[in-house]
N, CA and C atoms as a LAMMPS dump frame, in Angstrom:
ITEM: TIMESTEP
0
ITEM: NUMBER OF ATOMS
408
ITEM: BOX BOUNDS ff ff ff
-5.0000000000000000e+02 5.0000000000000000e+02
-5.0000000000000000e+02 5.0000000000000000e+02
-5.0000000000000000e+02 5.0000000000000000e+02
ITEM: ATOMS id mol type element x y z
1 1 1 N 0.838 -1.176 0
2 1 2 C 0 0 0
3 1 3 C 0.887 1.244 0
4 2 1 N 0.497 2.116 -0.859
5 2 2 C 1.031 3.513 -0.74
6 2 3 C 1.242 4.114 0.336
7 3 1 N 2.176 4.754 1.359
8 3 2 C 1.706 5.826 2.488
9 3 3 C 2.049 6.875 2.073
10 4 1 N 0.993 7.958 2.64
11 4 2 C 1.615 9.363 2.84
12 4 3 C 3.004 9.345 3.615
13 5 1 N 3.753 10.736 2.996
14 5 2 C 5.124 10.726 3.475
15 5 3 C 4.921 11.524 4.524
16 6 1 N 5.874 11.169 5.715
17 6 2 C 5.941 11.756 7.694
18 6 3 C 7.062 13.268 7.106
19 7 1 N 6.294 14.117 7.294
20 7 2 C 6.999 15.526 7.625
21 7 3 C 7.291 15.676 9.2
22 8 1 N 6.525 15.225 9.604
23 8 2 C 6.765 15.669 11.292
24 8 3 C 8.369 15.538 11.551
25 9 1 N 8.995 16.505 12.144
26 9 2 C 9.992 16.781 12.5
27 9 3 C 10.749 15.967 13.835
28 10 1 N 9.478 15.869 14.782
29 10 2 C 9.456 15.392 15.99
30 10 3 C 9.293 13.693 16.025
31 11 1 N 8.529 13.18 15.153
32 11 2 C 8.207 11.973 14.815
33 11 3 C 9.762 11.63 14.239
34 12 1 N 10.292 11.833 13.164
35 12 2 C 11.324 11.422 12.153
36 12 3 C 12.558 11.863 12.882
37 13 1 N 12.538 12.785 14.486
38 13 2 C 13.755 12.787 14.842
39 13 3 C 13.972 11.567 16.486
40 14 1 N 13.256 10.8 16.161
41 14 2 C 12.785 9.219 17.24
42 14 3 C 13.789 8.066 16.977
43 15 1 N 14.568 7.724 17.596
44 15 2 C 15.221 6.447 17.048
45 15 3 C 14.312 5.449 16.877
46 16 1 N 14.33 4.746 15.633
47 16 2 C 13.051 3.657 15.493
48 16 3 C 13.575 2.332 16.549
49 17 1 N 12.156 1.61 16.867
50 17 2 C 12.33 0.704 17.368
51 17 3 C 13.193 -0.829 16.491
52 18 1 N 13.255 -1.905 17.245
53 18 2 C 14.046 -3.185 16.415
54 18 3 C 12.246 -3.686 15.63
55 19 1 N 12.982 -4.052 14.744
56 19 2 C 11.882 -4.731 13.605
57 19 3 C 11.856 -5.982 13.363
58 20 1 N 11.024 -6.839 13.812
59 20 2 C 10.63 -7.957 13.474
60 20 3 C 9.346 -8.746 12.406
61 21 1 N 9.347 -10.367 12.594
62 21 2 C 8.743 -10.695 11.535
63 21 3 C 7.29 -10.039 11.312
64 22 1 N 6.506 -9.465 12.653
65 22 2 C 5.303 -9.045 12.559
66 22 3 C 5.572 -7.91 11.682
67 23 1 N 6.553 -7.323 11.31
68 23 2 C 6.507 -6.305 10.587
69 23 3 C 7.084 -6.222 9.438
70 24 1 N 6.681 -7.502 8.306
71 24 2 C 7.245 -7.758 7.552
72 24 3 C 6.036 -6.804 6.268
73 25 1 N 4.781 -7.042 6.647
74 25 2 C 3.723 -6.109 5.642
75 25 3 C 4.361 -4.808 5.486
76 26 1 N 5.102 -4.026 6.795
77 26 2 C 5.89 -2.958 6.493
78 26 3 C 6.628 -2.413 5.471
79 27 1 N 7.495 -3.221 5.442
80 27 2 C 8.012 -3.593 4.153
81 27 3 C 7.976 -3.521 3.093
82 28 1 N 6.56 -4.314 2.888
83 28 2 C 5.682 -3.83 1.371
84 28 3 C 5.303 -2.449 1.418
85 29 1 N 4.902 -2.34 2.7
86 29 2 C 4.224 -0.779 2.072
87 29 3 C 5.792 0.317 2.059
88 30 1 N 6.614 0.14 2.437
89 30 2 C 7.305 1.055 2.162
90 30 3 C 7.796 0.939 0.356
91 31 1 N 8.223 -0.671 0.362
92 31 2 C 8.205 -0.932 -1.231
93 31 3 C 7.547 -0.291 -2.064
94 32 1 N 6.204 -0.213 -1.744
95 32 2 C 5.156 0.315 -2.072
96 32 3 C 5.132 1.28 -2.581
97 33 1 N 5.508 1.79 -1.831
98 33 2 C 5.466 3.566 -1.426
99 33 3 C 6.772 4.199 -1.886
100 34 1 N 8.121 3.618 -2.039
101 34 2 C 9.197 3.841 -2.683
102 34 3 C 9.25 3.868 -4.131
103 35 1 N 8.664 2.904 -4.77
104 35 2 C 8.259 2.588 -6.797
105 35 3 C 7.19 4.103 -6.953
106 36 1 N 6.518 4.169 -5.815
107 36 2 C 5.47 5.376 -6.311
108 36 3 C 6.426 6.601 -6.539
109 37 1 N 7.521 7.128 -5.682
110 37 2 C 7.969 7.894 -5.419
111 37 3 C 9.881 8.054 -6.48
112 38 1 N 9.832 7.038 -6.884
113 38 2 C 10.971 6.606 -7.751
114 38 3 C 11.519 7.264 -8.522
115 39 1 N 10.703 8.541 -8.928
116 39 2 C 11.16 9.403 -9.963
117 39 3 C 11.92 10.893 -9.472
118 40 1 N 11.486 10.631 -7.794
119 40 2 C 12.066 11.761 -6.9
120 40 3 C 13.086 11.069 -5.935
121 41 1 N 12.964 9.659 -5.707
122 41 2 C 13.711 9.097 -4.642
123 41 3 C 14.274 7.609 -4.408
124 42 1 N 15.539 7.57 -3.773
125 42 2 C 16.389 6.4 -4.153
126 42 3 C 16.327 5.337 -3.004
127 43 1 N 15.735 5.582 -1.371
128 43 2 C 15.423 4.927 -0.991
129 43 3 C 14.379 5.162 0.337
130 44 1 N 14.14 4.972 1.07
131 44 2 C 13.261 4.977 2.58
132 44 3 C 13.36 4.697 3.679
133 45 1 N 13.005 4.986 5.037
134 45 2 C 12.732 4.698 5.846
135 45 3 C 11.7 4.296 6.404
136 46 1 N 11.47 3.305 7.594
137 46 2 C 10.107 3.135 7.997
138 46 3 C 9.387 4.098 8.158
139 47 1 N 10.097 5.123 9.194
140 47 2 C 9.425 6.46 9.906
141 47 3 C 9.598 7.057 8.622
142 48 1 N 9.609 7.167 7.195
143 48 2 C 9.419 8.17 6.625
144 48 3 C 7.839 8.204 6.28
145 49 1 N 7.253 6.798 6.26
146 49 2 C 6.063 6.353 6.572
147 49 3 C 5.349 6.466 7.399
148 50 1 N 5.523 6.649 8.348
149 50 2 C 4.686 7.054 9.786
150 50 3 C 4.912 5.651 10.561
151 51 1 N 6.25 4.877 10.439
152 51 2 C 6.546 3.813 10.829
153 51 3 C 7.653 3.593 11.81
154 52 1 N 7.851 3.708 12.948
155 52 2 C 8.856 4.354 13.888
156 52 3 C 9.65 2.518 13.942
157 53 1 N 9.83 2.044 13.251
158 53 2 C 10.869 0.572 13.201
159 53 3 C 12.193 0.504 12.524
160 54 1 N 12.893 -0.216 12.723
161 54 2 C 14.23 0.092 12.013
162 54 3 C 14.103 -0.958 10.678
163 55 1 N 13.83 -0.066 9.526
164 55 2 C 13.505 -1.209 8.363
165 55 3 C 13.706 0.068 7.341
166 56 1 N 14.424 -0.42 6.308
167 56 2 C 15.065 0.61 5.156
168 56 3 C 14.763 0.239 3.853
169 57 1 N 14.109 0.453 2.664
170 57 2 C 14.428 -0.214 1.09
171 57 3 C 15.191 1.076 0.586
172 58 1 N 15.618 0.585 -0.378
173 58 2 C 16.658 1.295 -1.181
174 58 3 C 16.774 0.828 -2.399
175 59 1 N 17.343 1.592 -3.514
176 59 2 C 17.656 1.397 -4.445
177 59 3 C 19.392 0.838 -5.183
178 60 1 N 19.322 -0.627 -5.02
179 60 2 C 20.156 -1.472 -4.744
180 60 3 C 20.987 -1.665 -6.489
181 61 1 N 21.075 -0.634 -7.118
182 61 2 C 21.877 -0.968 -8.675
183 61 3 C 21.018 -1.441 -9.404
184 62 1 N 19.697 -0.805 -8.87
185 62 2 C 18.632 -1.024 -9.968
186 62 3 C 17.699 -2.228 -9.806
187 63 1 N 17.61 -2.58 -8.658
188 63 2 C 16.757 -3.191 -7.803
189 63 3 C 16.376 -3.187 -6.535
190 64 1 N 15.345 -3.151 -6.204
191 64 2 C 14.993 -2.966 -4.259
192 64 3 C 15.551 -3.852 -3.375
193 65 1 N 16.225 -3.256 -2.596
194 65 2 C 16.338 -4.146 -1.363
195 65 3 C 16.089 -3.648 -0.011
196 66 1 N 15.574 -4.397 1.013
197 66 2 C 15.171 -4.527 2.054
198 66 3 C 16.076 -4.763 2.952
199 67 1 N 16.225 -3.579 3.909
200 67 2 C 17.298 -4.486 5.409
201 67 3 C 16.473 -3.932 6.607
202 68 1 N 16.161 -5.073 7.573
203 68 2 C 15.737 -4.874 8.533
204 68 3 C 17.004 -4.961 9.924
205 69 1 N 17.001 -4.085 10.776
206 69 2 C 17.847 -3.944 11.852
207 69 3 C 19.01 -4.129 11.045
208 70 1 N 18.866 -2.775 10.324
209 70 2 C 20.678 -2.25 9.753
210 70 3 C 21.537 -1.752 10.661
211 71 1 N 23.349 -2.327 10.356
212 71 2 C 23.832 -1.425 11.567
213 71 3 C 25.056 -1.525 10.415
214 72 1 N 25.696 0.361 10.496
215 72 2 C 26.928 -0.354 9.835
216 72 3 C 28.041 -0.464 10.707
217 73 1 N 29.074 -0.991 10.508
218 73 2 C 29.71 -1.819 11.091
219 73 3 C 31.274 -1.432 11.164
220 74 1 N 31.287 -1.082 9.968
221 74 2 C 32.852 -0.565 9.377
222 74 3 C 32.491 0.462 8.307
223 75 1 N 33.317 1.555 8.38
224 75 2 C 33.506 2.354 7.311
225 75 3 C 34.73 2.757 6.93
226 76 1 N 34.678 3.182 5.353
227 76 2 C 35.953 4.301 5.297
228 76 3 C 35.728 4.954 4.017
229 77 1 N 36.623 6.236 4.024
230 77 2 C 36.905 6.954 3.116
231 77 3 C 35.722 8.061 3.29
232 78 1 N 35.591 9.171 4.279
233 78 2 C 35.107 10.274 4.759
234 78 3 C 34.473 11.247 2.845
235 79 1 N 33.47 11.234 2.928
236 79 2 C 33.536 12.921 1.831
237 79 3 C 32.264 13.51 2.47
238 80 1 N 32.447 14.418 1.871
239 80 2 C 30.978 15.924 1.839
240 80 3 C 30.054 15.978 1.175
241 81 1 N 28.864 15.574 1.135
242 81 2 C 27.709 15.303 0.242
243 81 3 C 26.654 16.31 0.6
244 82 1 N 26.034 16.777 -0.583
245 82 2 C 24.754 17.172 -0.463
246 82 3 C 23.495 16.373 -0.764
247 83 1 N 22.914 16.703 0.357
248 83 2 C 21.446 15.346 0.135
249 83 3 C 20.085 15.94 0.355
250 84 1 N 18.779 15.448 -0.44
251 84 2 C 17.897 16.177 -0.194
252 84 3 C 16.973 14.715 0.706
253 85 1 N 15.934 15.199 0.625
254 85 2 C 14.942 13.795 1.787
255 85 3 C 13.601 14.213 1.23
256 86 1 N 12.444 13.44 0.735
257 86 2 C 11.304 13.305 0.818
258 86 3 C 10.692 14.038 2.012
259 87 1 N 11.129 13.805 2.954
260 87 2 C 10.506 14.445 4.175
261 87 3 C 11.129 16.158 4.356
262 88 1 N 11.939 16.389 3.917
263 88 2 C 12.142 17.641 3.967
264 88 3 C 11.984 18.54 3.149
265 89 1 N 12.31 19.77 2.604
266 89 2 C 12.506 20.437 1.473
267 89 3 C 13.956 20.732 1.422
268 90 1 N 14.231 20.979 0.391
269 90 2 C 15.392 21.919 -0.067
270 90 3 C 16.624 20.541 -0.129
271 91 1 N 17.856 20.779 0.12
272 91 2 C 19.216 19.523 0.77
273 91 3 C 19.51 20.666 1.257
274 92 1 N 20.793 19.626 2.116
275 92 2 C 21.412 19.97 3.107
276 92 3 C 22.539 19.104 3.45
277 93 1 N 23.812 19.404 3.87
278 93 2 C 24.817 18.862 3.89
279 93 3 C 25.177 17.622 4.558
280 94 1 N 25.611 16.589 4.066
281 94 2 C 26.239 15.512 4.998
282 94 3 C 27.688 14.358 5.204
283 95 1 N 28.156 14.484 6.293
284 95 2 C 29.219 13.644 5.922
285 95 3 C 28.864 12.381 5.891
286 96 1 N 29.334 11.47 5.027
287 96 2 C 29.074 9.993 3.983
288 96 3 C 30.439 9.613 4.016
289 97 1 N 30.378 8.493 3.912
290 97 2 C 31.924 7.334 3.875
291 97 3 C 31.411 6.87 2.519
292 98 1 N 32.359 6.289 1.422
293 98 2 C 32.679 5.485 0.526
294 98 3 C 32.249 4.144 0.374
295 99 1 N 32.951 3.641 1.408
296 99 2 C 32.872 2.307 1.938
297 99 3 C 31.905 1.819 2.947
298 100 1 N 30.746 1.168 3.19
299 100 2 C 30.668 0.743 4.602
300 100 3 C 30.244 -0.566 4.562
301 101 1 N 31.002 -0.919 5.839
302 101 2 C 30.207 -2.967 5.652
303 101 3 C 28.924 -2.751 6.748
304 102 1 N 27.926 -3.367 6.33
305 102 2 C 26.738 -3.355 7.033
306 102 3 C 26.011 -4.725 7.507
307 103 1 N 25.619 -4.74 8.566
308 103 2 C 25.158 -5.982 8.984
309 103 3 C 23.622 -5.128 9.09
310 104 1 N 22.726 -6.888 9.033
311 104 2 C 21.367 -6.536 8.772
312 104 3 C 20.676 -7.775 8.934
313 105 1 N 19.25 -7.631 9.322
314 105 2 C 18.351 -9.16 8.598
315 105 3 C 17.552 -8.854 7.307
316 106 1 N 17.506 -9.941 6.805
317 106 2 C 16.735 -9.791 5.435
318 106 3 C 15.414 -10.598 5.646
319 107 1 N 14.425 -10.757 4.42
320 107 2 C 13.012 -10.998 4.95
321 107 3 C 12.769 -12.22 5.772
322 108 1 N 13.666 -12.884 5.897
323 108 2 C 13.422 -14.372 6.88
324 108 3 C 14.431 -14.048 8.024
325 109 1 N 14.298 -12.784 8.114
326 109 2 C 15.884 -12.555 9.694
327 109 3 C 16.733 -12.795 9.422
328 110 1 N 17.275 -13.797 8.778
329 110 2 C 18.656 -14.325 8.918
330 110 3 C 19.69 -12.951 8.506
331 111 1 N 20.548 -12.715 9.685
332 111 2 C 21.328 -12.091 9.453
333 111 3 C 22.933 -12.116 8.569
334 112 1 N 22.833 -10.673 7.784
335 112 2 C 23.435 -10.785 6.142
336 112 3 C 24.401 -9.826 6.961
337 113 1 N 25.824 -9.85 5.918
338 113 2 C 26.798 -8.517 6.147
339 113 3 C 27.352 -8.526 4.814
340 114 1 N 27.61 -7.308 4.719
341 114 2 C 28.182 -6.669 2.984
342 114 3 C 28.53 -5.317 3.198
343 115 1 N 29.333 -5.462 2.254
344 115 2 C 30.088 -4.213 1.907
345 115 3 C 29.396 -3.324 0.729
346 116 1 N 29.115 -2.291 0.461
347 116 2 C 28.534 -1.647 0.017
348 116 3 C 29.433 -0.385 0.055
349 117 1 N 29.483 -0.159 -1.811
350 117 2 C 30.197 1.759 -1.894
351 117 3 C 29.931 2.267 -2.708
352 118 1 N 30.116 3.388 -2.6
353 118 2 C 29.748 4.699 -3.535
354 118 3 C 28.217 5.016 -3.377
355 119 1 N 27.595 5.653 -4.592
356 119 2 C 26.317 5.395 -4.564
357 119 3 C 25.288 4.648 -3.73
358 120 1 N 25.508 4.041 -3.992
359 120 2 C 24.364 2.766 -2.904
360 120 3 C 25.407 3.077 -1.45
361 121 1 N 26.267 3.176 -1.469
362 121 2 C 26.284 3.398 0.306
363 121 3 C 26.126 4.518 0.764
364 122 1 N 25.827 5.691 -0.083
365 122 2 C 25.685 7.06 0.399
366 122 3 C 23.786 6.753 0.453
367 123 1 N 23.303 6.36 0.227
368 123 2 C 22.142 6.104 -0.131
369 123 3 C 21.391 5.235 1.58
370 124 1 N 22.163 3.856 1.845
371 124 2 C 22.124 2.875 3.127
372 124 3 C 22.041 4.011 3.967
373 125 1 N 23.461 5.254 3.975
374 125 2 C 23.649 5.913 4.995
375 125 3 C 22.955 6.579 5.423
376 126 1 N 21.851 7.734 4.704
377 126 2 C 21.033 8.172 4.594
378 126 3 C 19.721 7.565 5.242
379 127 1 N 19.575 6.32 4.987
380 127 2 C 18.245 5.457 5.625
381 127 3 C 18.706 5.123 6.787
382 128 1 N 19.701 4.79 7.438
383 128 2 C 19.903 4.369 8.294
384 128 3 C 20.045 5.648 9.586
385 129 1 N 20.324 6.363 9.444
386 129 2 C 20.603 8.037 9.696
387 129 3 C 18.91 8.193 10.424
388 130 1 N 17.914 7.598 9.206
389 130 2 C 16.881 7.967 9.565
390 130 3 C 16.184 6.842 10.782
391 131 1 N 16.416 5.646 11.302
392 131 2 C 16.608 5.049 11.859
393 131 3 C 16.96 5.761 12.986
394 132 1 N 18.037 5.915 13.064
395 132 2 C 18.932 6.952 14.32
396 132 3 C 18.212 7.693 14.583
397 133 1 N 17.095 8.43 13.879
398 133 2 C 16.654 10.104 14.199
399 133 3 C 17.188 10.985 14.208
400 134 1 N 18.269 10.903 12.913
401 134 2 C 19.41 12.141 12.323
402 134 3 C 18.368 12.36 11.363
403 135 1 N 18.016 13.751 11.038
404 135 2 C 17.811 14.079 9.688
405 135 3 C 18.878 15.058 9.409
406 136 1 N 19.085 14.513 8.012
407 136 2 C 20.164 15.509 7.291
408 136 3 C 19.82 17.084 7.391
């Protein structure tokens, strides 16, 4: 299902809770709700949904992927990015790593780790940020 996107400031600055299998429909609807939005945006958060859980899709090299209870783990290679957010207007500045290895569960839990760079990890970082209750 489609959701409206969470502007609330106060809501989206909440560290989300851990995400489990009951909240696997989540998922879809953020899926959902990410393909609708595809032409403005590369990936999501739960809470960008009005979903306060730690669950992210993204735009994975041209396919969706799903990580539930993302953490990254290792990084490197520091730069300066400008980023904009669905939930906000305008961008705004952020520091992003190159590199990061990320641990996660995928739709059956089982916990995954990968390395992920450039693009797609400036992208993880960003969702995961939102997780934290950093907005850029």
């Amino acid at each position: 299902m489609i959701r409206d996107i969470c502007r609330d400031q106060a809501f989206l600055a909440q560290k989300g809770e851990p995400a489990g299998p009951e909240d696997l429909p989540v998922a879809g609807d953020l899926l959902d709700t990410l393909e609708h939005h595809k032409a403005g945006c590369v990936g999501m958060a739960a809470n960008m949904i009005g979903v306060n859980k730690r669950i992210i899709a993204f735009d994975n090299e041209g396919k969706y992927m799903v990580m539930f209870n993302p953490e990254i783990v290792k990084q490197s290679g520091p730069y300066d990015a400008e980023e904009g957010c669905l939930s906000l207007s305008g961008s705004r500045p952020a520091k992003r790593w190159n590199s990061i290895k990320v641990r996660w569960q995928n739709e059956q839990f089982q916990i995954r780790l990968k390395t992920f760079t450039g693009w797609t990890a400036q992208i993880i970082q960003h969702e995961i940020d939102h997780c934290e209750g950093i907005i850029i």
